[in-house]
N, C-alpha and C positions, 0 to 999 in steps of 0.2 A: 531614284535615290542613288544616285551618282556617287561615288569615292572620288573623281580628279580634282579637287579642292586642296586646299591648301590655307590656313590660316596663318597669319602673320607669328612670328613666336611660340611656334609650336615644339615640342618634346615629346620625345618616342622614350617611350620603359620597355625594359625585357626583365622578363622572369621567370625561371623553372616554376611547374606545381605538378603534382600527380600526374592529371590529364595534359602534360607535356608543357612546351614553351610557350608563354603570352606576350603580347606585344599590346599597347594601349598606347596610341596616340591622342595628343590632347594639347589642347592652348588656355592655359589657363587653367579654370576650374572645368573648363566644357571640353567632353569627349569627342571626338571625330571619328576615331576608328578602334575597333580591338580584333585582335588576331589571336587564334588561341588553339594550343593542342599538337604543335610542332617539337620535332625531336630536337634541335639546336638553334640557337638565338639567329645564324645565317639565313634559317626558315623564314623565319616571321619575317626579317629585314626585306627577303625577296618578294612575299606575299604582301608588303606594305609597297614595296617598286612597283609590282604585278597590279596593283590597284592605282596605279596612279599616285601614290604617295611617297615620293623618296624626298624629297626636298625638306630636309628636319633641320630647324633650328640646332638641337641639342640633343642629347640622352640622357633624360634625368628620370628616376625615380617618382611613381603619383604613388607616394605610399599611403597614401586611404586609401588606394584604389587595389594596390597591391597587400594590404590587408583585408582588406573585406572579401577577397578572393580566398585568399589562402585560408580564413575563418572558414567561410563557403563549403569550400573543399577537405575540411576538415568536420563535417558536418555542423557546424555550430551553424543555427538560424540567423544569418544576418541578411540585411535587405542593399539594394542600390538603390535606393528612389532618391538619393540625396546626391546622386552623379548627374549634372547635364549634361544634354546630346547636341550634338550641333545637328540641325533639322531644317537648317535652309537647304530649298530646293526642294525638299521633299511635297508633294501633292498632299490637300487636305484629307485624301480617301489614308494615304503612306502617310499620316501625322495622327489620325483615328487610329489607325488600326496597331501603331509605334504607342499610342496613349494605354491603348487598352491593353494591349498586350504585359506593358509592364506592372499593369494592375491585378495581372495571374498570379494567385497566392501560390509561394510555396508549398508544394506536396498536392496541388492541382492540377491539370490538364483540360482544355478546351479542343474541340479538333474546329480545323479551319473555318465549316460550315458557322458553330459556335459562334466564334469571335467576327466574322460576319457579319451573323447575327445581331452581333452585341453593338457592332458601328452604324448598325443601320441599313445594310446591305445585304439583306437574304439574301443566298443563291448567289455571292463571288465569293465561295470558296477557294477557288483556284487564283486570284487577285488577291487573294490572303495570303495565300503559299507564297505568291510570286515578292511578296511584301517582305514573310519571313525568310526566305531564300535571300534575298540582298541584305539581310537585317545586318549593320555593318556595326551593333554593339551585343553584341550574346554575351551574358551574365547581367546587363545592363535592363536590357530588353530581354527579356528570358522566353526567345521563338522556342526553347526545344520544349515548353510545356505546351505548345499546339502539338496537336496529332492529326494524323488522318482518323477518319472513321472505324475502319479495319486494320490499323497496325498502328504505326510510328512516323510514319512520312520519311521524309527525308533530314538533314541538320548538312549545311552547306561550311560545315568549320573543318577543322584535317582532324582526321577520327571518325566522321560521317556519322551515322545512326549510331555506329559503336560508344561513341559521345554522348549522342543525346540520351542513350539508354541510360547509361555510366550516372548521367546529373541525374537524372530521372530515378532511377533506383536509388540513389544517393536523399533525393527526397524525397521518396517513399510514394513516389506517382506516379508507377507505370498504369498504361491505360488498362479500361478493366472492356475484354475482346471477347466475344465466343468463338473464335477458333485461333488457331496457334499463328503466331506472328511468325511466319518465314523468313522478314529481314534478318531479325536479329538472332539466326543460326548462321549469321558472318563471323 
């Protein structure tokens, strides 16, 4: 699941929210990339460089995209299933597991094993991780509702776990653990 891509016509957006500065690249109606949870707009610009993506047509505004966040983050229940992803390239195991994932209802959580599971593939849990760890659209594909078994896992955006908690609490889906989550005493 590579980022060095580049689509013809492409537009980068930046916007403050809460949980810091977002960046969403996109061509058209289909997404390519989102960047999210940086302290100033320079961030995300370097993290979109840092990935292989500097070469932008333009700077425009994908405002459904940028309201359906900010509702989001605002708690109001809204959904992205009405965003596309750009998904060339990606492996049919990284196109399951990118399908299923965005099918986790809000205020749920699955841990990796789970969703696995759910594609067909008992026992790659850790090929799940590795899936959500590159997930190059978070709010889109909504990785931070995978968990591990025993905590939170990881969330590979700037804010780390502290992030994923933050959505997480926000929809009312922290994992339910018998012993105390040590990450998130960061």
């Amino acid at each position: 699941m590579g980022q060095s891509f580049l689509l013809p016509n492409s537009s980068l957006d930046f916007f403050e929210s809460v949980i810091g500065w977002f960046g969403v690249l996109y061509s058209g109606k289909t997404v390519l990339a989102i960047k999210l949870g940086f302290d100033d707009p320079g961030q995300v610009r370097q993290a979109f460089q840092d990935a292989g993506l500097s070469d932008v047509s333009s700077y425009e505004p994908m405002k459904q995209f940028r309201t359906q966040v900010r509702k989001y983050l605002a708690g109001e229940k809204v959904g992205f299933d009405s965003f596309e992803i750009y998904t060339a390239g990606m492996t049919p195991f990284q196109l399951a597991v990118t399908h299923a994932c965005r099918k986790i209802p809000r205020g749920q959580v699955l841990t990796y094993g789970d969703l696995a599971d759910r594609v067909g593939h008992a026992g790659a849990a850790r090929a799940v991780g590795t899936v959500m760890k590159k997930n190059p659209f978070p709010m889109i594909v909504p990785c931070h509702r995978v968990v591990r078994n025993a905590g939170l896992g990881g969330f590979s955006t700037q804010g780390g776990v502290g992030t994923k908690k933050w959505l997480l609490e926000l929809e009312g889906a922290l994992p339910k653990v018998k012993e105390p989550l040590l990450d998130l005493l960061e």
